[in-house]
C-alpha positions in Angstrom: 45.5 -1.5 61.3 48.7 -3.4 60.9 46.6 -6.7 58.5 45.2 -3.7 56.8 48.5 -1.8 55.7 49.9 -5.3 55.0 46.7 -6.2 52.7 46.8 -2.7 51.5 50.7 -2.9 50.4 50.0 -6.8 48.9 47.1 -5.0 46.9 49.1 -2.8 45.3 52.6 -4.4 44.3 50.4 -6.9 42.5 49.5 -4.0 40.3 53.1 -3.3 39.7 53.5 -6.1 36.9 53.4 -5.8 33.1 49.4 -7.0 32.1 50.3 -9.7 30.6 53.1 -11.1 31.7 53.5 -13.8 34.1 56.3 -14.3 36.8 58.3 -17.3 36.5 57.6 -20.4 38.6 60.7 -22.0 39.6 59.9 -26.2 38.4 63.5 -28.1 38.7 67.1 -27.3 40.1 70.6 -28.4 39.6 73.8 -27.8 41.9 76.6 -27.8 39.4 79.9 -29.0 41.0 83.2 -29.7 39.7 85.8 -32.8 39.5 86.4 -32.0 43.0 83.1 -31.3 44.2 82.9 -27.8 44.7 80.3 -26.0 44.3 80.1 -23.9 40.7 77.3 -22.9 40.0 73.5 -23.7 39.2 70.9 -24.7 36.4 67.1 -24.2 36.9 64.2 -24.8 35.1 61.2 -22.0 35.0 57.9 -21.5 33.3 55.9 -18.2 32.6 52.6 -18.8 30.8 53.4 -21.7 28.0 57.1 -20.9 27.8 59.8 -23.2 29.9 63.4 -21.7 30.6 66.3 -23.3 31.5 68.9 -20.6 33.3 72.7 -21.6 34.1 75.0 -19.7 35.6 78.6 -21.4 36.6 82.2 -19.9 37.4 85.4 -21.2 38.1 85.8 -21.3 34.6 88.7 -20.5 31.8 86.9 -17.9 29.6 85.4 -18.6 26.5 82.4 -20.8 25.1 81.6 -24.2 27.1 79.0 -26.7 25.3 76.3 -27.9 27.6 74.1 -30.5 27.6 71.1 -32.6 29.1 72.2 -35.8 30.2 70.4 -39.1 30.4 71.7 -40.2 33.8 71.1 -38.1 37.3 74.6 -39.3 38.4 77.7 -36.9 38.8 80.1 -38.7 40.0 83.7 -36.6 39.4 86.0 -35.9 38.4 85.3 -37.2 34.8 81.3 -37.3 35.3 81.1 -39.9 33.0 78.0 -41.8 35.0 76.4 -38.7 33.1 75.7 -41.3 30.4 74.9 -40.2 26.8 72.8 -37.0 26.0 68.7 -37.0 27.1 67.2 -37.9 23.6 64.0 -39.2 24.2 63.1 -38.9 20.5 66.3 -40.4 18.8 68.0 -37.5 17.2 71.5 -36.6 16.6 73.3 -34.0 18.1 73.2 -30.4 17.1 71.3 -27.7 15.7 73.5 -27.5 12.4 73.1 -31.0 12.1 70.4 -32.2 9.6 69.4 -35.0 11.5 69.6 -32.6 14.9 68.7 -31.5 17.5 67.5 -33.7 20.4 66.2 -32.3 24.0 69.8 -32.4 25.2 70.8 -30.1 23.2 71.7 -26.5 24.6 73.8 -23.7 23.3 77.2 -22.6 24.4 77.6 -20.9 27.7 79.9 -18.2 27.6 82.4 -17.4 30.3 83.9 -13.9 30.9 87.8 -13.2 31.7 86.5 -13.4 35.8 85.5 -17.2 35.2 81.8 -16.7 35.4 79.2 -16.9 32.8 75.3 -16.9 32.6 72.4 -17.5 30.3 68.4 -18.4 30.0 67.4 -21.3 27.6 63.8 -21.0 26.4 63.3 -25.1 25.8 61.2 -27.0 23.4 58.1 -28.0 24.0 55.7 -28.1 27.1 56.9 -29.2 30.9 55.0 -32.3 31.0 56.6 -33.5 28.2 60.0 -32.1 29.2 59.5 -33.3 33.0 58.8 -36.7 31.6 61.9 -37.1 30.1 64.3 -35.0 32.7 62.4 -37.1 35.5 62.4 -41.0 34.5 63.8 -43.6 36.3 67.5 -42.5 36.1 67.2 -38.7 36.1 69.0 -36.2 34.6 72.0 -34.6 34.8 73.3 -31.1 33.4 77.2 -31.2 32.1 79.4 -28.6 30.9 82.1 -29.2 28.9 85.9 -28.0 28.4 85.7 -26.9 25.2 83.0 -24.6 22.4 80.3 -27.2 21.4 80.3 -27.1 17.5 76.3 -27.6 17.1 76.9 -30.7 14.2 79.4 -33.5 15.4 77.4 -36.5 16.8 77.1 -37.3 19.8 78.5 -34.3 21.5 79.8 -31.7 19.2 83.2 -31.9 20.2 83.0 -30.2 23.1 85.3 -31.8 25.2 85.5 -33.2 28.6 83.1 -33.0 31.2 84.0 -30.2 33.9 81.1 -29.8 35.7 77.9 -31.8 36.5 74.4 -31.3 38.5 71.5 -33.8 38.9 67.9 -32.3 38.8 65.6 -32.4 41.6 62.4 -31.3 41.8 61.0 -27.8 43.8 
């Protein structure tokens, strides 16, 4: 009787969804930490259907817009994160969405931290996950940053944005 109610209850929460609409399946994670190497938060890379998302949350933050980024080293070693390297830009771009010759995979908008220090938001990325894994996961890996200051979406390499405050290297799920 018990397998039957537990079939019977599995049955019907998987009628509970919206048709057409797909649960997110969790592909990539990053611990963010900061110069110190506390723990501050976390990035993670999803995909429902054909779309990829990129979610960050962080906190321990002064308020206000932070530019992030993608980049092209899996090292954070603090406090200045600068084994980051450069941006991930597998196809040779230049930084920022304003920018006429932008935007390149590393590319992501400002995160936005409330008066309590925390912030939030989902990135829908361009492009498919094989191509994106490809780039996050070669040789070096990738690293997520966030900076001090607002990212201003044109200035090459890293639209002023600032110093690196915190830093997580992707792995795998």
């Amino acid at each position: 009787m018990r397998r039957f109610s537990t079939l019977l209850l599995a049955a019907s929460l998987g009628g509970c969804s919206t048709p057409g609409q797909m649960l997110p399946t969790t592909l990539a994670h990053a611990d963010l930490v900061n110069g110190e190497g506390k723990a501050s938060g976390r990035a993670v890379f999803t995909q429902a259907g054909d779309i990829v998302s990129l979610s960050i949350e962080a906190r321990g933050l002064k308020p206000g817009p932070h530019g992030m980024h993608l980049h092209s080293q899996g090292k954070c070693e603090g406090p200045g994160f600068t084994t980051a390297g450069a941006h991930l830009n597998p196809a040779m771009h230049q930084h920022g969405t304003m920018n006429p010759a932008g935007p390149h995979l590393g590319d992501l908008p400002n995160l936005t931290i409330a008066a309590d220090g925390a912030g939030a938001t989902t990135v829908t990325m361009p492009g498919q996950w094989p191509d994106i894994a490809s780039a996050v996961f070669d040789a070096d890996g990738t690293a997520i940053v966030i900076h001090a200051g607002e990212d201003d979406y044109k200035t090459d390499p890293s639209g002023n944005s600032g110093g690196r405050i915190l830093c997580g290297v992707f792995a795998r799920d």
